[in-house]
PyMOL Python script that loads the backbone (N, CA, C, O; Angstrom):
from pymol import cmd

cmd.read_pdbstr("""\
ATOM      1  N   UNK A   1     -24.010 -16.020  30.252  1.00  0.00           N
ATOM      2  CA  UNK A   1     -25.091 -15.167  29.837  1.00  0.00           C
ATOM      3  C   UNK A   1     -26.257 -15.372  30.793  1.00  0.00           C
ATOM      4  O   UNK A   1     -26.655 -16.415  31.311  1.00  0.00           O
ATOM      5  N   UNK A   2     -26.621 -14.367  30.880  1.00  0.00           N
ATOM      6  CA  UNK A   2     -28.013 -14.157  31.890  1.00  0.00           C
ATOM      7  C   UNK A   2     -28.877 -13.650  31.118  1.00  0.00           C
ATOM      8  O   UNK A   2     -28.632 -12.980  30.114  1.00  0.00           O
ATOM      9  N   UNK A   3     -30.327 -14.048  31.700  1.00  0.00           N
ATOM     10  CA  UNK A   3     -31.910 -13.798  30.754  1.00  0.00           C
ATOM     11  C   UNK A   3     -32.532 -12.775  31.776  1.00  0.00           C
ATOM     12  O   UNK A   3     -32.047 -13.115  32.855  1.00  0.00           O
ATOM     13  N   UNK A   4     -33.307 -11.764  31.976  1.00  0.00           N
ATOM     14  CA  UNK A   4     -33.497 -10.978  32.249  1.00  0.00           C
ATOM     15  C   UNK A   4     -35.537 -11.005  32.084  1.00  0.00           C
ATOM     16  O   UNK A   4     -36.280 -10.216  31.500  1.00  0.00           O
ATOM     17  N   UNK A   5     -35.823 -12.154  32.811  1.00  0.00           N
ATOM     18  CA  UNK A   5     -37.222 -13.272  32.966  1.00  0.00           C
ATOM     19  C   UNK A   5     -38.135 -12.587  32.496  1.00  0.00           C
ATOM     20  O   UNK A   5     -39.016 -12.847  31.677  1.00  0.00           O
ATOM     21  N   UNK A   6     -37.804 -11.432  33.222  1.00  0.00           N
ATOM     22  CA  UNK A   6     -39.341 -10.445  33.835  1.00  0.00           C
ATOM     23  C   UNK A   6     -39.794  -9.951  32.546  1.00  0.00           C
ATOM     24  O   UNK A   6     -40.960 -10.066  32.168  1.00  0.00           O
ATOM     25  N   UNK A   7     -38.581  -9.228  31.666  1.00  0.00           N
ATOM     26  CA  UNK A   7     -39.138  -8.653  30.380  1.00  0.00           C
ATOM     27  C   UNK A   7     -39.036  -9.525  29.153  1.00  0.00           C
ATOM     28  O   UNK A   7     -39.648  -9.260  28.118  1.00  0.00           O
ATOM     29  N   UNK A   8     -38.272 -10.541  29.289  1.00  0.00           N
ATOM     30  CA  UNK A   8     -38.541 -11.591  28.395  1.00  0.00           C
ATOM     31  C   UNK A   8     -39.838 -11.918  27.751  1.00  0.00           C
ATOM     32  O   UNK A   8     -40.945 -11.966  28.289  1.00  0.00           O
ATOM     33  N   UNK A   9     -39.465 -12.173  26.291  1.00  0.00           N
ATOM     34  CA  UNK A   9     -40.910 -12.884  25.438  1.00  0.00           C
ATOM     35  C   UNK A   9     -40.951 -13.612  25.493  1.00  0.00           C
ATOM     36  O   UNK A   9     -42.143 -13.917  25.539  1.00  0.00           O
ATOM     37  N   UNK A  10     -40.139 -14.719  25.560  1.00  0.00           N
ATOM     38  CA  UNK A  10     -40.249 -16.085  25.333  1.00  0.00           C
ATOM     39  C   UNK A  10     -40.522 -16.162  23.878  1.00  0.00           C
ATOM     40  O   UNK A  10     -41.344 -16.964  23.433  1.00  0.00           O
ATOM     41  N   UNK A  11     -40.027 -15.561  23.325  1.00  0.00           N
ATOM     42  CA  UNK A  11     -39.827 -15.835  21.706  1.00  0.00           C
ATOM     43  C   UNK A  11     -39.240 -17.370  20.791  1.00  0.00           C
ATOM     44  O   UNK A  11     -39.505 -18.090  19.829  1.00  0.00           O
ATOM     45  N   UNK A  12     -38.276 -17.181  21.921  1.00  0.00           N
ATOM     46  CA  UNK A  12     -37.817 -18.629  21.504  1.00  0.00           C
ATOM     47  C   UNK A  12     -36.844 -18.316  20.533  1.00  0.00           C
ATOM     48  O   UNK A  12     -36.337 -19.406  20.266  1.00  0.00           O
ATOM     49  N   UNK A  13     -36.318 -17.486  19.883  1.00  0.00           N
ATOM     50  CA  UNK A  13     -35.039 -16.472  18.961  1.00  0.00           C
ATOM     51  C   UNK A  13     -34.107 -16.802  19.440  1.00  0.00           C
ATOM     52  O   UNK A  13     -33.144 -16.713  18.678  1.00  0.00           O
ATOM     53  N   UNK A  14     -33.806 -17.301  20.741  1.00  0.00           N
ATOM     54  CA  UNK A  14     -32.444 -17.316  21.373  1.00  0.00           C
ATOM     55  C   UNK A  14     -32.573 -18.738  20.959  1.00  0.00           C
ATOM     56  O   UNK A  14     -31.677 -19.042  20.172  1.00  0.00           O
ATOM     57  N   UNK A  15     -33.350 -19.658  21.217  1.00  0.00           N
ATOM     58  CA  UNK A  15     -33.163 -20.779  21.400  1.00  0.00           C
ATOM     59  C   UNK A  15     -32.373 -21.219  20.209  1.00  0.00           C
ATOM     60  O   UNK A  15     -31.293 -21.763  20.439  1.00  0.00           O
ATOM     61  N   UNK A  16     -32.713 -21.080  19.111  1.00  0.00           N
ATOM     62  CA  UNK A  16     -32.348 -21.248  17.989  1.00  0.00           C
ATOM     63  C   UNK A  16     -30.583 -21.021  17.170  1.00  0.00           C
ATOM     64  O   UNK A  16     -29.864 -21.698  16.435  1.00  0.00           O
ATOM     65  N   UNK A  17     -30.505 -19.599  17.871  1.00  0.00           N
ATOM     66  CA  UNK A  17     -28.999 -19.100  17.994  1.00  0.00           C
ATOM     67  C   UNK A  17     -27.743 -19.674  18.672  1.00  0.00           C
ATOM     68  O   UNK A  17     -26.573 -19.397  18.408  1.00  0.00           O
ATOM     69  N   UNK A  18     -28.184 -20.474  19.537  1.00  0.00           N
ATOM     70  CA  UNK A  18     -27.292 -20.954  20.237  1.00  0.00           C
ATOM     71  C   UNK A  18     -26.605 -22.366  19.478  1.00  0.00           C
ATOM     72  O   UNK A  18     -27.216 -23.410  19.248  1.00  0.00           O
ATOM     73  N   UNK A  19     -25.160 -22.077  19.165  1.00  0.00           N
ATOM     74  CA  UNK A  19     -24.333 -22.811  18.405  1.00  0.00           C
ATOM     75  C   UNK A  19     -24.136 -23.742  19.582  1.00  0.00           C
ATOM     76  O   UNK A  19     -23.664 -24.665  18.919  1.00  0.00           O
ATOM     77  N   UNK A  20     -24.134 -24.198  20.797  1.00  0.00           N
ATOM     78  CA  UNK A  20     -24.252 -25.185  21.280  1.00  0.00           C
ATOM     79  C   UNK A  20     -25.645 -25.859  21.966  1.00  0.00           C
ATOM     80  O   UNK A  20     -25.651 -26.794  22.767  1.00  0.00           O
ATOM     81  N   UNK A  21     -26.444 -25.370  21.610  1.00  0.00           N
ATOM     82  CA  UNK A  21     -27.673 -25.939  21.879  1.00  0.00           C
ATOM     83  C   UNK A  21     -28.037 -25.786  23.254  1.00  0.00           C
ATOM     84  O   UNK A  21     -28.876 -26.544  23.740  1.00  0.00           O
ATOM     85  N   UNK A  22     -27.427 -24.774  24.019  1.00  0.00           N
ATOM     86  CA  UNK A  22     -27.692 -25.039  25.282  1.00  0.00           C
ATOM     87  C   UNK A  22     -29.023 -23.929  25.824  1.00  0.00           C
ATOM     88  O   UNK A  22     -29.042 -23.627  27.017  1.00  0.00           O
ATOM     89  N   UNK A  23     -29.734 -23.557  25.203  1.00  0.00           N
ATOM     90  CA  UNK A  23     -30.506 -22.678  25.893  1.00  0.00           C
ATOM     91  C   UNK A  23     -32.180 -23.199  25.116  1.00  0.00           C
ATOM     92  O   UNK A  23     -32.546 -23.289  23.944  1.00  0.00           O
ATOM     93  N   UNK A  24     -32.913 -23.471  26.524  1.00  0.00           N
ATOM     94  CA  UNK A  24     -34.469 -23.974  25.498  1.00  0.00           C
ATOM     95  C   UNK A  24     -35.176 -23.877  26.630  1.00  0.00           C
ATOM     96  O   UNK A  24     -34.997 -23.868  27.848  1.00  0.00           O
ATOM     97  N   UNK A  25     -36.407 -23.776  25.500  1.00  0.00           N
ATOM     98  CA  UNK A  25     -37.652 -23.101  26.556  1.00  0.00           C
ATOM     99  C   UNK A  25     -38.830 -24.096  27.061  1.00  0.00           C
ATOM    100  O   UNK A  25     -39.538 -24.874  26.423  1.00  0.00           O
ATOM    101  N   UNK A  26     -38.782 -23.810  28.328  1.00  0.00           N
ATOM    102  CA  UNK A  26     -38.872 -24.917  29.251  1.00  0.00           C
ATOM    103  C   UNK A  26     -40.387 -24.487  30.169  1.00  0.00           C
ATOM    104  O   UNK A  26     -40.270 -24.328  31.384  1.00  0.00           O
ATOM    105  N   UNK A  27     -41.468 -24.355  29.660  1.00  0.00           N
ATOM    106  CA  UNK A  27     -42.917 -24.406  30.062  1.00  0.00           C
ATOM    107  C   UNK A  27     -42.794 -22.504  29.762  1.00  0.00           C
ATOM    108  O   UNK A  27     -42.824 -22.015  28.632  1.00  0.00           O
ATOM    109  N   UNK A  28     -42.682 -21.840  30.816  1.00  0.00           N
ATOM    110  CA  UNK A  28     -42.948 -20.208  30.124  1.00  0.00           C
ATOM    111  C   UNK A  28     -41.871 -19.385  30.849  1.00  0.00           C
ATOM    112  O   UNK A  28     -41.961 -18.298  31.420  1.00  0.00           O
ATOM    113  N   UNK A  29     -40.472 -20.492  30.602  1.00  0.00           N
ATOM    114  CA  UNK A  29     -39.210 -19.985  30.698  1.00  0.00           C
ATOM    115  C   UNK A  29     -38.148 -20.166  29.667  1.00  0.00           C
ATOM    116  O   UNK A  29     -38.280 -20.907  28.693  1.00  0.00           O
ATOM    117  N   UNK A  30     -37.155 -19.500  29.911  1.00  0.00           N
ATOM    118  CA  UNK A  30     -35.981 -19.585  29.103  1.00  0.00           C
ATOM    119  C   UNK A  30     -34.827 -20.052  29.728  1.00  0.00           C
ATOM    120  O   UNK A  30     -34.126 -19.457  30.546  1.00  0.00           O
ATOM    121  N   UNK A  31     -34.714 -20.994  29.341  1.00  0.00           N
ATOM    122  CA  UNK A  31     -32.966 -21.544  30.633  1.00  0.00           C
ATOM    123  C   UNK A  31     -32.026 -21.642  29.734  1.00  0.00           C
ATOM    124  O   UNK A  31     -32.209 -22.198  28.651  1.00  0.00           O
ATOM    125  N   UNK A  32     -30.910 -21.104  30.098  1.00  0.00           N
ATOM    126  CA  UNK A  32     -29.095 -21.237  29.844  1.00  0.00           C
ATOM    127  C   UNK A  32     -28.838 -21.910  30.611  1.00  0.00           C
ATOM    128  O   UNK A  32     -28.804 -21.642  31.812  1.00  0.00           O
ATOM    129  N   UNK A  33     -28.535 -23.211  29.973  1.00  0.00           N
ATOM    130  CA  UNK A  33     -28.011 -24.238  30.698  1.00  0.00           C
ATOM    131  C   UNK A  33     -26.298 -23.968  30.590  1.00  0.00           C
ATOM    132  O   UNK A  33     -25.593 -23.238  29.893  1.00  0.00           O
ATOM    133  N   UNK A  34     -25.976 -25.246  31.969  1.00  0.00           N
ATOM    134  CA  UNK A  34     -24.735 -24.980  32.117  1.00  0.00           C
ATOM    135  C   UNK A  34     -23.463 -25.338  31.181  1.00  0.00           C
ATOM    136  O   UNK A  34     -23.187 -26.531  31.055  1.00  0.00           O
ATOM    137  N   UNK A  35     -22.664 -24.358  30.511  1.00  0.00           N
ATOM    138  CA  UNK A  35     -21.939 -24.882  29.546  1.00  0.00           C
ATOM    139  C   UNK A  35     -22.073 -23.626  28.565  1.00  0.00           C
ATOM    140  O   UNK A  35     -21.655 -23.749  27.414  1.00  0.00           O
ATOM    141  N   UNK A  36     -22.591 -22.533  28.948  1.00  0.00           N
ATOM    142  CA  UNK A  36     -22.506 -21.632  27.660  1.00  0.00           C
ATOM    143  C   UNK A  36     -21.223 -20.866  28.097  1.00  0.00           C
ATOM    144  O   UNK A  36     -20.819 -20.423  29.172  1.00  0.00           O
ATOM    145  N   UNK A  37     -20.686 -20.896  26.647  1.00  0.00           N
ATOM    146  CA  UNK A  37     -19.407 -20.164  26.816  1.00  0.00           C
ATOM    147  C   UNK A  37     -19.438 -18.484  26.645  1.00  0.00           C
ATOM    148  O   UNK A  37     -18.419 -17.795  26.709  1.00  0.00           O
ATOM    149  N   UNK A  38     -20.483 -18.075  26.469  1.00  0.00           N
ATOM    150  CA  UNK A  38     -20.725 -17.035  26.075  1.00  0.00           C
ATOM    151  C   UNK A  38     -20.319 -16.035  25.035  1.00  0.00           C
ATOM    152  O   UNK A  38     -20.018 -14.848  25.153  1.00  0.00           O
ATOM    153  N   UNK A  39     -20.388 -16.841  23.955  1.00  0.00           N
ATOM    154  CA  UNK A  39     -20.317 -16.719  22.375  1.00  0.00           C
ATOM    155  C   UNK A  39     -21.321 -15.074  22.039  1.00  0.00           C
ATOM    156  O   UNK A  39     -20.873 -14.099  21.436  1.00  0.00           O
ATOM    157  N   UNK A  40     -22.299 -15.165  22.458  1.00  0.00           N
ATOM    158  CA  UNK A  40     -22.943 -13.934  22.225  1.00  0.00           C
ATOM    159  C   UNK A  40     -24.654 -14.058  21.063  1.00  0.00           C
ATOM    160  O   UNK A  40     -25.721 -13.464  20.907  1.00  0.00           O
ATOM    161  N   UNK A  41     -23.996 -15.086  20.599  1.00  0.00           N
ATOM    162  CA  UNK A  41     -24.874 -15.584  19.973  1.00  0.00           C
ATOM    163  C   UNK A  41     -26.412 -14.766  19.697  1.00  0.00           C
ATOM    164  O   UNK A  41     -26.775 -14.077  18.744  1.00  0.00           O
ATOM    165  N   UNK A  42     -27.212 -15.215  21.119  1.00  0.00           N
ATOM    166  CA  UNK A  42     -28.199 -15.307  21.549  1.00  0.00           C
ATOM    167  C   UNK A  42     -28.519 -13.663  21.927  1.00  0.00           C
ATOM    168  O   UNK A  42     -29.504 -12.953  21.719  1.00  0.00           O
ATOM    169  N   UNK A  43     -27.692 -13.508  22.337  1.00  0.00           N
ATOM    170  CA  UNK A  43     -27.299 -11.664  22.724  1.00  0.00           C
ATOM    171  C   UNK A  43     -27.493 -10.852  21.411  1.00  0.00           C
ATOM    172  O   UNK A  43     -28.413 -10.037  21.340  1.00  0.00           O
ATOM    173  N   UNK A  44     -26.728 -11.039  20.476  1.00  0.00           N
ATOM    174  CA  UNK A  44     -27.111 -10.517  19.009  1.00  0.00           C
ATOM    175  C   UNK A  44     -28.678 -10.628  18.489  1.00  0.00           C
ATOM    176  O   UNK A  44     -29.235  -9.581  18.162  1.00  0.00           O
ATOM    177  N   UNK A  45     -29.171 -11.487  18.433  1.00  0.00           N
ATOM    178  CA  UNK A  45     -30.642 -11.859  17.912  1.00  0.00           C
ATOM    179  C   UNK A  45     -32.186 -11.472  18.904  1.00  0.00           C
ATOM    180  O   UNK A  45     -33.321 -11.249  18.482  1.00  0.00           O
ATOM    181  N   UNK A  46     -31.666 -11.508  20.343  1.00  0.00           N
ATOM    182  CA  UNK A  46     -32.620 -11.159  21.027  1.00  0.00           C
ATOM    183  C   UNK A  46     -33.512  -9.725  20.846  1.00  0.00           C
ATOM    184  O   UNK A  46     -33.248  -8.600  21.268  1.00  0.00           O
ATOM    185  N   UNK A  47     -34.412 -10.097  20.231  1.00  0.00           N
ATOM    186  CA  UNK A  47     -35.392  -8.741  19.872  1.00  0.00           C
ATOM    187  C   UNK A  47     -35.906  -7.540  21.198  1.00  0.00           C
ATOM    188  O   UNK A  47     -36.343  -6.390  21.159  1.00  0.00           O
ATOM    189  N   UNK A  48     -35.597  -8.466  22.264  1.00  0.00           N
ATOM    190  CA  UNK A  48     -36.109  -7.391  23.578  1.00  0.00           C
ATOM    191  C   UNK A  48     -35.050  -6.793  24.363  1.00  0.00           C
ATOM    192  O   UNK A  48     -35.141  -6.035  25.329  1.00  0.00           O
ATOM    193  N   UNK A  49     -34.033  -7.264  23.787  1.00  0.00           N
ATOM    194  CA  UNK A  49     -32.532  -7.046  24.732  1.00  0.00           C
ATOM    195  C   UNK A  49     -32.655  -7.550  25.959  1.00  0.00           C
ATOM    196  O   UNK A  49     -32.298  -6.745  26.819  1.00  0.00           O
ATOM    197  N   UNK A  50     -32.968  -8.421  26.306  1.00  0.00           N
ATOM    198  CA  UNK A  50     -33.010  -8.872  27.683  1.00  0.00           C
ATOM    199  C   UNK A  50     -31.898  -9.791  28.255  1.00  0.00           C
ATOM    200  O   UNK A  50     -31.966 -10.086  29.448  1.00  0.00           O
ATOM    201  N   UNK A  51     -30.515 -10.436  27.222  1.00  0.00           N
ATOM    202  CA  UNK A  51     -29.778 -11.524  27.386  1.00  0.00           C
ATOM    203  C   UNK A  51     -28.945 -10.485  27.724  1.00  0.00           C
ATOM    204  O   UNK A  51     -29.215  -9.355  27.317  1.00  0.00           O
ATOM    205  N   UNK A  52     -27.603 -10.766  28.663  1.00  0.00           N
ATOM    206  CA  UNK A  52     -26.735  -9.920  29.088  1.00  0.00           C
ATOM    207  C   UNK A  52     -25.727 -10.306  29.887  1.00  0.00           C
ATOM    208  O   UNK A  52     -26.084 -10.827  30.944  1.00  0.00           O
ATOM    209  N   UNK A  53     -24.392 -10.190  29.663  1.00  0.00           N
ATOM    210  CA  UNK A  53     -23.024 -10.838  30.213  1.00  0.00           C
ATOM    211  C   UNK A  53     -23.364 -10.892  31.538  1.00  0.00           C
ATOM    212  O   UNK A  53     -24.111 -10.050  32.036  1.00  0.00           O
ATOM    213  N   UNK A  54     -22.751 -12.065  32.339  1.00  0.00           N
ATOM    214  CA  UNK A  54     -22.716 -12.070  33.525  1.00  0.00           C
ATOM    215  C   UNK A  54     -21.405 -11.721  33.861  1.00  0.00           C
ATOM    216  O   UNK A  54     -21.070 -11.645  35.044  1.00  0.00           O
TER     217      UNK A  54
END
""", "prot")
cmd.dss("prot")
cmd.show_as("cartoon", "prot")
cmd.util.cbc("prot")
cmd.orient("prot")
């Protein structure tokens, strides 16, 4: 999964969704760390649509 920076809120919605804990917000970013299997998770809940299959 890829974050899409520019239009991102930084809501922090994803962070939360992620059944492996791998995505957190890191000064006035959002990082997917390495290891997401791409469950979708985060993709479902994102209010701006900005998360998106790589």
């Amino acid at each position: 999964m890829k974050i899409d920076e520019s239009n991102c809120g930084k809501c922090g919605i994803c962070t939360d969704a992620c059944p492996l804990g791998l995505i957190e917000k890191q000064g006035f970013k959002i990082i997917i760390k390495e290891g997401c299997n791409n469950c979708g998770m985060c993709l479902e809940v994102c209010p701006m649509d900005v998360i998106y299959e790589e």
